[in-house]
C-alpha positions as CSV (number, residue, x, y, z in Angstrom):
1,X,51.7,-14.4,2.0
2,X,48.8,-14.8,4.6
3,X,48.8,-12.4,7.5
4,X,49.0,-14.4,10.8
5,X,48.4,-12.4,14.1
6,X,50.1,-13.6,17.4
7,X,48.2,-15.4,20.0
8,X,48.0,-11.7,21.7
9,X,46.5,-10.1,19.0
10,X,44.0,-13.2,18.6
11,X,42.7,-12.6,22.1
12,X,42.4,-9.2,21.2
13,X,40.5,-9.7,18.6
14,X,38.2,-12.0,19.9
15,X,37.4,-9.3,23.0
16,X,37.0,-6.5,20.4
17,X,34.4,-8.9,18.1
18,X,32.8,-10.3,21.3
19,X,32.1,-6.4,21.6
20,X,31.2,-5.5,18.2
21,X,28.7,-8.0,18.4
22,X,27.3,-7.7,21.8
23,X,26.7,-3.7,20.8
24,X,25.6,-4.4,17.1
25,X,21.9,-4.2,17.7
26,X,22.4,-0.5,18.6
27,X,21.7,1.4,16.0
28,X,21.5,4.7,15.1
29,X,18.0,4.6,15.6
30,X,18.2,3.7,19.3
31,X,20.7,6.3,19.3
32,X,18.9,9.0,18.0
33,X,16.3,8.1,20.9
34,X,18.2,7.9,23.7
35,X,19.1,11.8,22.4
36,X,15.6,12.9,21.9
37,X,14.4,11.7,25.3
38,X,16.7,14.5,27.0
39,X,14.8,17.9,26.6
40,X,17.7,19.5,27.5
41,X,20.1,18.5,25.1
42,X,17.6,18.4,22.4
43,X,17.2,22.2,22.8
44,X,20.8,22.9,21.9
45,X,20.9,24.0,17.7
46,X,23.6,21.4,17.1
47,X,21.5,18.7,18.5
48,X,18.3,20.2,16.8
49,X,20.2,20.4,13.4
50,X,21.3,17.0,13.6
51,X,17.9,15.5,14.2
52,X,16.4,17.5,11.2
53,X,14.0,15.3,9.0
54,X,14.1,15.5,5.5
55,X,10.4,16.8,4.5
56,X,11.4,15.9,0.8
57,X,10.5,11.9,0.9
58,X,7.6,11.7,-2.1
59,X,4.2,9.8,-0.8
60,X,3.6,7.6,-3.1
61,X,0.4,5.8,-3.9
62,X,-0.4,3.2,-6.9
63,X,-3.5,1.4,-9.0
64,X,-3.9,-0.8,-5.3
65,X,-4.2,1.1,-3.2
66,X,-7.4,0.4,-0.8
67,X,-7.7,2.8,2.1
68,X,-10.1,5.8,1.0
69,X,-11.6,8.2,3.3
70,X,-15.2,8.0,3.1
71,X,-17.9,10.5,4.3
72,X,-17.6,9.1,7.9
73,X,-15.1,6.2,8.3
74,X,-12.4,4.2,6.5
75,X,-12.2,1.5,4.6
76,X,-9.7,-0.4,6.7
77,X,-10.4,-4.0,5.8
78,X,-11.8,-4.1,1.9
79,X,-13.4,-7.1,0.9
80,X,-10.8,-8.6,-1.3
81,X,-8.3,-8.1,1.0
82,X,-6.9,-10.2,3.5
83,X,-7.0,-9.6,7.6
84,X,-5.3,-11.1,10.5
85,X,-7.3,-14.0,11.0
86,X,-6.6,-15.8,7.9
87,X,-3.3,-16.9,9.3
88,X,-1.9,-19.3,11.9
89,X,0.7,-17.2,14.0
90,X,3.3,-19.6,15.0
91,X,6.5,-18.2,16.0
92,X,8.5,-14.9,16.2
93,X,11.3,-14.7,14.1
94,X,12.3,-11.0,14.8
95,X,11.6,-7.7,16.5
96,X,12.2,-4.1,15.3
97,X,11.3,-0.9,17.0
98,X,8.1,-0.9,15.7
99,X,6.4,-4.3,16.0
100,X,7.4,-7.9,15.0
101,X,8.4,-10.5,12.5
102,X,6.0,-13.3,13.0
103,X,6.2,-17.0,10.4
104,X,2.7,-17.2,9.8
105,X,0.8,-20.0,7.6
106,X,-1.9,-19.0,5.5
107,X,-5.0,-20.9,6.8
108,X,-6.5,-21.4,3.1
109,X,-4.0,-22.4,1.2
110,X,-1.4,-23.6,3.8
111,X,1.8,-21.5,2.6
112,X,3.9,-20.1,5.3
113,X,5.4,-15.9,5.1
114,X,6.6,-13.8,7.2
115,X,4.3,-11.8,8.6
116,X,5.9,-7.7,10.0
117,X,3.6,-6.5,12.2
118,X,4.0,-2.9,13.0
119,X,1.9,-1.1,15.9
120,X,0.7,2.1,14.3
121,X,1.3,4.4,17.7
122,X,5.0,3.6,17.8
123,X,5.6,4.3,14.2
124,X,3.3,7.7,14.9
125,X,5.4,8.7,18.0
126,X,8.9,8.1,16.6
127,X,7.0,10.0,13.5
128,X,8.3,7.5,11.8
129,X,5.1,7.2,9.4
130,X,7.0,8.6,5.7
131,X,9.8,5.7,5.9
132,X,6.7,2.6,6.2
133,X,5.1,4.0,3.4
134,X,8.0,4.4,1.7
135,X,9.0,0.5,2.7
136,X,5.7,-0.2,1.0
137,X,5.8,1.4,-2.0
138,X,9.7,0.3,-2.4
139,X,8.3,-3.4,-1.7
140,X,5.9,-3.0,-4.7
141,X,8.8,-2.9,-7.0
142,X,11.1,-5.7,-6.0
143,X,8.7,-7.9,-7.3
144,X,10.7,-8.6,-10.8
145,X,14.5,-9.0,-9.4
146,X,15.5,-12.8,-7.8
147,X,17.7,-11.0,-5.0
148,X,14.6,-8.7,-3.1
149,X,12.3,-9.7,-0.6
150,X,8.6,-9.6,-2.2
151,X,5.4,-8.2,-0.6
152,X,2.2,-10.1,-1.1
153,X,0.0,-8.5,0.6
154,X,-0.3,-5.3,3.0
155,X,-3.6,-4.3,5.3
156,X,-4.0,-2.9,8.3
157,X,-6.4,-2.9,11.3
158,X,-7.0,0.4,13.6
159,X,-3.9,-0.1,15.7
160,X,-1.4,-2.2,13.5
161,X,-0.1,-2.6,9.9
162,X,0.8,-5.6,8.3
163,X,3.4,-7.1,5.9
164,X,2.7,-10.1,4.1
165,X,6.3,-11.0,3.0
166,X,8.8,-14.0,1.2
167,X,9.5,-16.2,4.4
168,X,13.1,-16.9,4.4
169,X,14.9,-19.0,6.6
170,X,18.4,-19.4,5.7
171,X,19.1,-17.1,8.6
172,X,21.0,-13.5,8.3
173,X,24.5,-13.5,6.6
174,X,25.3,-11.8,9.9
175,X,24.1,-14.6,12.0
176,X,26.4,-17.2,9.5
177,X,29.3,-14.5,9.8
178,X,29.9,-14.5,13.7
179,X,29.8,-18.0,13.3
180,X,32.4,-18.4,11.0
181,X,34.1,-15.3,11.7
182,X,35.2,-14.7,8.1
183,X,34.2,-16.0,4.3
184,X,36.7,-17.6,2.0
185,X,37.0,-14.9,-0.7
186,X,34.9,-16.7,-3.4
187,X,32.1,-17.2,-1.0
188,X,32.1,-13.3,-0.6
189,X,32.3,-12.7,-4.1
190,X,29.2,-14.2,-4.8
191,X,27.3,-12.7,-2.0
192,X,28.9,-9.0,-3.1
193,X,27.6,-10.0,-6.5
194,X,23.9,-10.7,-5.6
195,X,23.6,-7.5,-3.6
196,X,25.5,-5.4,-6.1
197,X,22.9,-6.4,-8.7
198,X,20.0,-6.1,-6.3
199,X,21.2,-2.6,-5.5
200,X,22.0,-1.8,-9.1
201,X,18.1,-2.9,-9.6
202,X,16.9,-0.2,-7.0
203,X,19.9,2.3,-8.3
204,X,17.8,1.9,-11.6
205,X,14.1,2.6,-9.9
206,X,16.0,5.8,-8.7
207,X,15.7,4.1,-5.4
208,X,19.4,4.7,-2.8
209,X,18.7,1.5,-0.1
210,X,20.9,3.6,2.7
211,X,20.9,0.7,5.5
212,X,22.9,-2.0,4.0
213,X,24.5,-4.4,6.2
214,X,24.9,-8.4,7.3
215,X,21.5,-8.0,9.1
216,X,19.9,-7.2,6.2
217,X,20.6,-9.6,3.7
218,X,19.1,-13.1,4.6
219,X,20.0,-16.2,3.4
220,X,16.8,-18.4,1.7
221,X,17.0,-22.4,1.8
222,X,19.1,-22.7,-1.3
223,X,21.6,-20.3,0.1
224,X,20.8,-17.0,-2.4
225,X,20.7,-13.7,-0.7
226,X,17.7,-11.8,-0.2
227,X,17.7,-8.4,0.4
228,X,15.4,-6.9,3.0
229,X,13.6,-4.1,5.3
230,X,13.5,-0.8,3.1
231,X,12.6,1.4,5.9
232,X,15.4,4.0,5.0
233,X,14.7,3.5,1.6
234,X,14.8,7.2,-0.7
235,X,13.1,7.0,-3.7
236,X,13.3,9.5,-6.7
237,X,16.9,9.7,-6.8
238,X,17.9,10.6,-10.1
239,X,21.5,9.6,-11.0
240,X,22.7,13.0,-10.5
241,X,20.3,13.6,-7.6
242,X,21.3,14.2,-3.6
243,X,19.5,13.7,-0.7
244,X,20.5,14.7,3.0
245,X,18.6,12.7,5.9
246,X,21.3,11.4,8.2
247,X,20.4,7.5,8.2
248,X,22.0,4.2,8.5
249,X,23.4,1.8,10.6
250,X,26.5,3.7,12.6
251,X,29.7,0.9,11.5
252,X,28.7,1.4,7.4
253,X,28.0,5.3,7.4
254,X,29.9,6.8,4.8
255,X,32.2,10.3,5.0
256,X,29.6,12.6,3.2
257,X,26.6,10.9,5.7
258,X,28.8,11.5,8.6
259,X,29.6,15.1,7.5
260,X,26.0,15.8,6.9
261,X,26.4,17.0,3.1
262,X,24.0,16.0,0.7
263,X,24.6,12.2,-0.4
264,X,23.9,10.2,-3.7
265,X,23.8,6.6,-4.6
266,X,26.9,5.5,-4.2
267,X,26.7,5.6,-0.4
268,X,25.1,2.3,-1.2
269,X,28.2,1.5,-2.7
270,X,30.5,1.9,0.3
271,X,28.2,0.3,2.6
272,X,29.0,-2.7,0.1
273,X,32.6,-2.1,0.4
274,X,32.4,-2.2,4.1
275,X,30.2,-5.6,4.5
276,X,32.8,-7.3,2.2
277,X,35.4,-6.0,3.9
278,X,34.0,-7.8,6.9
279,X,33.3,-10.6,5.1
280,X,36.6,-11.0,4.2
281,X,38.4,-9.7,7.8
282,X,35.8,-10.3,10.3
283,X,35.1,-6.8,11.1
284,X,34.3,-3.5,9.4
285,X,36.8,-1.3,7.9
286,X,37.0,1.2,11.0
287,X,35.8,-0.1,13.5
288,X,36.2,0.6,17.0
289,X,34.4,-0.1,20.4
290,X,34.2,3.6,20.7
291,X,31.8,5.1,18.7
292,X,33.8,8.8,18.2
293,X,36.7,6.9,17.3
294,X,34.8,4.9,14.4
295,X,33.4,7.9,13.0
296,X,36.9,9.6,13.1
297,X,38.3,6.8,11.8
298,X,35.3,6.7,8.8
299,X,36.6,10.1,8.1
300,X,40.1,10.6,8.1
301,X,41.6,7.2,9.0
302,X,43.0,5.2,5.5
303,X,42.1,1.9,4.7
304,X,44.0,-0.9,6.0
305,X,44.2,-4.0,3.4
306,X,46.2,-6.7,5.0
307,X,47.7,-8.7,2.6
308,X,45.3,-12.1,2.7
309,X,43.2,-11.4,0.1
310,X,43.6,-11.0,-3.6
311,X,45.0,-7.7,-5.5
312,X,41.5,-7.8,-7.3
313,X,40.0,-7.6,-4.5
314,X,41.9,-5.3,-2.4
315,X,41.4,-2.8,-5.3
316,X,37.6,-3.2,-5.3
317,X,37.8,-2.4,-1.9
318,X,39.8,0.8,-2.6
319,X,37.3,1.7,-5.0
320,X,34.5,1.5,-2.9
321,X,35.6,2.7,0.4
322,X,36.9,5.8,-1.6
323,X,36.0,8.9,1.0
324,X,35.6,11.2,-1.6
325,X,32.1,10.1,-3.3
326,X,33.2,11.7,-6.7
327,X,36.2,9.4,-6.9
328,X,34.4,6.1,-5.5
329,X,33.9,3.4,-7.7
330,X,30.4,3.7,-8.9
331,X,30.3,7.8,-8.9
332,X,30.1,7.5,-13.2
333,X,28.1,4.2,-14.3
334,X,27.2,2.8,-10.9
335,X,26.8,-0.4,-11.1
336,X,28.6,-1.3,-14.4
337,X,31.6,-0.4,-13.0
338,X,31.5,-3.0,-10.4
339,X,30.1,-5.5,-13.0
340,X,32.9,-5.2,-15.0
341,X,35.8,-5.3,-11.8
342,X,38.1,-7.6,-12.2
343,X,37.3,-9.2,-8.3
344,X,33.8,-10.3,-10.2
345,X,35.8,-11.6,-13.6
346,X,34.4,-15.0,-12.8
347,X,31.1,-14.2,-12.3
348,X,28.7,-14.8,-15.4
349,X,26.0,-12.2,-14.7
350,X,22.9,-13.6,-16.9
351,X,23.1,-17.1,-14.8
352,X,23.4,-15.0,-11.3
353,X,20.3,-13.3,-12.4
354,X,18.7,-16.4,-13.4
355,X,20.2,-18.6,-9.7
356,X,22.0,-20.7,-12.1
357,X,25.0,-20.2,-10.3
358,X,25.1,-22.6,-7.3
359,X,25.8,-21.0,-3.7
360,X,29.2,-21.8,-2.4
361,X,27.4,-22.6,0.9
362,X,23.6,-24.3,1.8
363,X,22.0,-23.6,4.9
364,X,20.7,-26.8,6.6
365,X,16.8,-26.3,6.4
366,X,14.9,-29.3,7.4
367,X,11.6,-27.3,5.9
368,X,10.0,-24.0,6.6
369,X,9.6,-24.6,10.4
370,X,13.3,-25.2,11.0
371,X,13.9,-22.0,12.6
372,X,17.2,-23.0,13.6
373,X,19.1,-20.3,12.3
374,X,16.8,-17.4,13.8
375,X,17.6,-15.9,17.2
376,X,16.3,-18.4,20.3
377,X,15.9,-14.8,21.7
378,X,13.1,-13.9,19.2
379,X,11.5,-18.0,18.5
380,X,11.4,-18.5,22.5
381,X,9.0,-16.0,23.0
382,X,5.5,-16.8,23.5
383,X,3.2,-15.4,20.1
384,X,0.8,-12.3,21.8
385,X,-2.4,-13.1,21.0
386,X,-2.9,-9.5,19.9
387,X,-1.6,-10.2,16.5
388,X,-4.2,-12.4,15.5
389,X,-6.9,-10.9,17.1
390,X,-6.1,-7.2,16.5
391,X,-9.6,-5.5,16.0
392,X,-11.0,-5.1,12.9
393,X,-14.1,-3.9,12.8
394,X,-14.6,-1.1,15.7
395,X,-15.7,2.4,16.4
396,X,-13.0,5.1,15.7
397,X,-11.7,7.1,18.5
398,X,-9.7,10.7,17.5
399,X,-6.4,8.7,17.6
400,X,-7.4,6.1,15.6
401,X,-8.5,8.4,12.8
402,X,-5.6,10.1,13.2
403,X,-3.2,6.8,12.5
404,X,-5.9,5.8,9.6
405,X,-5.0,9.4,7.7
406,X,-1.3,9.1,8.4
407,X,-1.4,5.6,6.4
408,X,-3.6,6.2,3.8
409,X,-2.8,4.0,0.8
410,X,-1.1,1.5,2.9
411,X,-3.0,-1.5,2.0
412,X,-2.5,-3.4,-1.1
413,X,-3.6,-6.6,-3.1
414,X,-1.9,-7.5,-6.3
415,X,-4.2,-7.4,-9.5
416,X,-4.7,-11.1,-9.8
417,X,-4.5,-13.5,-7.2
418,X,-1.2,-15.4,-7.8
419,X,0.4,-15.1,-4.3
420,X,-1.7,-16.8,-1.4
């Protein structure tokens, strides 16, 4: 038995998604500014408690890294590295807080990426500097999973850092998901099951991803998922380990995040329950237009399964929209215990790994200039100049050192030439 909603209850629930998706692009982060930027209110201890930072976040560097402090200056531009002018900047496919997602084409060799271009004194005001190293450094090991958005390549010029990423153009599952409004269920079964074994992979690296929902998974020309931005990455998570920074994207915060107790790995797990839930119902779980409802409903409200999808997959959703983290699926094996579910019986998980299973749905891509499923809002927009010709080579001022020390170790450059 399907469950069919009046024509009243339709309207309403085209106003309340017309809504969701108007506000989506406000997230926490925008939140969380909007709050500093009153003195006032940031002086009361509630508000000062609920902006604390974890200090815990581990600075990783590795056998690449380029950016040493020498007696005077620093190496910002190494000679085997590349540097702004070897690419054609074409168009802007995105924008973050920080900077820009730019598809670029390598002048040399004529391949096209996506190039994130981040300007160094936003990230230093919003002190923001621990989570784009730890993007980095979380970037350097996707490299050997199918489902992950690879780095090439990472420099940076006295005022900007760059990204030298996959370019994917399939557009964001969010982007195909208010289009369609919802997924038959074995189309969201096998986009559950790439990003379950993409977050299994970082699960294994001790890595919790913290941040996942439709905007971050992309869809390349073949119609795979890929995984991206690890800004709110935490790495050295032991499977028994917590952490505590309150994170994430308001509609897929779970309980023990809202509650502000310590958190493990399977947060990641009911941010999974809550995109397929919306994949399957068009929204998430408990959702409202007002945001204190929605986080009293993410605490206390109980799931509401309406009867239009399978019982295997209802109970995956029980499982990982448990509140109580000790009880949600995941808690004891992590991902096993979703490779095993009966929702995912079908899936044969040595051909997902390998993309021998073929996607339920193909994006039409014409080539990698058919930016048709990207945002007008972001390919409209005239390519700054800036990015190209952001200087390389030029005497330090006080600030300048100051951005160079905070992202020390940024660059990289793989051991052997094999990407550009």
């Amino acid at each position: 038995m399907f469950w069919e909603p009046s024509q009243y209850n339709m309207r309403n629930v085209a106003s309340t998604l017309f809504t969701f998706i108007k506000q989506r692009k406000i997230g926490l982060n925008d939140f969380i500014q909007k709050l500093v930027s009153n003195p006032q209110i940031c002086q009361h201890p509630d508000v000062r408690a609920f902006l604390q930072i974890d200090q815990n976040q581990p600075q990783e560097t590795d056998a690449y890294s380029d950016s040493t402090i020498g007696s005077d200056e620093f190496d910002l531009s190494p000679s085997n590295s590349v540097k702004p002018s070897d690419f054609d900047y074409l168009r802007i496919i995105g924008k973050g807080s920080f900077g820009k997602v730019l598809l670029a084409k390598h002048k040399e060799t004529e391949k096209y990426f996506a190039v994130k271009v981040l300007q160094k004194k936003v990230v230093l005001k919003k002190k923001e500097q621990k989570h784009i190293m730890a993007e980095r450094s979380v970037l350097l090991k996707n490299v050997k999973h199918p489902f992950l958005v690879g780095l090439h390549y990472s420099f940076q010029t006295a005022d900007k850092l760059y990204f030298v990423l996959d370019y994917v153009n399939g557009g964001e599952l969010f982007y195909h998901l208010q289009r369609e409004h919802v997924f038959l269920e074995p189309r969201a079964r096998f986009y559950a099951a790439e990003v379950a074994s993409a977050l299994g992979y970082l699960h294994a690296l001790n890595i919790v991803y913290r941040d996942l929902k439709p905007e971050n998974i992309l869809l390349d020309s073949e119609g795979h998922i890929v995984l991206t931005d690890f800004g709110l990455c935490k790495e050295g998570v032991e499977p028994d380990g917590t952490t505590s920074t309150f994170c994430g994207t308001p509609e897929y915060l779970a309980p023990e995040v809202l509650q502000k107790q310590a958190y493990d790995r399977t947060v990641d797990w009911w941010c999974l329950g809550s995109v397929l839930y919306e994949m399957l119902y068009g929204l998430p779980p408990f959702y409202s237009r007002n945001m204190a409802e929605m986080y009293n409903n993410i605490l206390h409200k109980p799931l509401l399964l309406k009867p239009n999808v399978s019982n295997s997959a209802q109970d995956l959703l029980q499982g990982l929209l448990q509140k109580d983290k000790a009880q949600r699926l995941g808690a004891k094996n992590d991902f096993l215990e979703l490779k095993f579910h009966s929702f995912f019986s079908t899936i044969n998980w040595d051909d997902l790994m390998a993309r021998k299973i073929a996607p339920p749905f193909v994006p039409t891509v014409s080539g990698p200039t058919d930016l048709q499923h990207f945002d007008p809002e972001f390919t409209q927009q005239p390519v700054p100049n800036s990015v190209a010709n952001s200087p390389e080579d030029v005497p330090f001022t006080a600030s300048m050192r100051e951005a160079a020390e905070a992202f020390l170790g940024f660059s990289y450059v793989p051991p052997v030439d094999t990407y550009l």
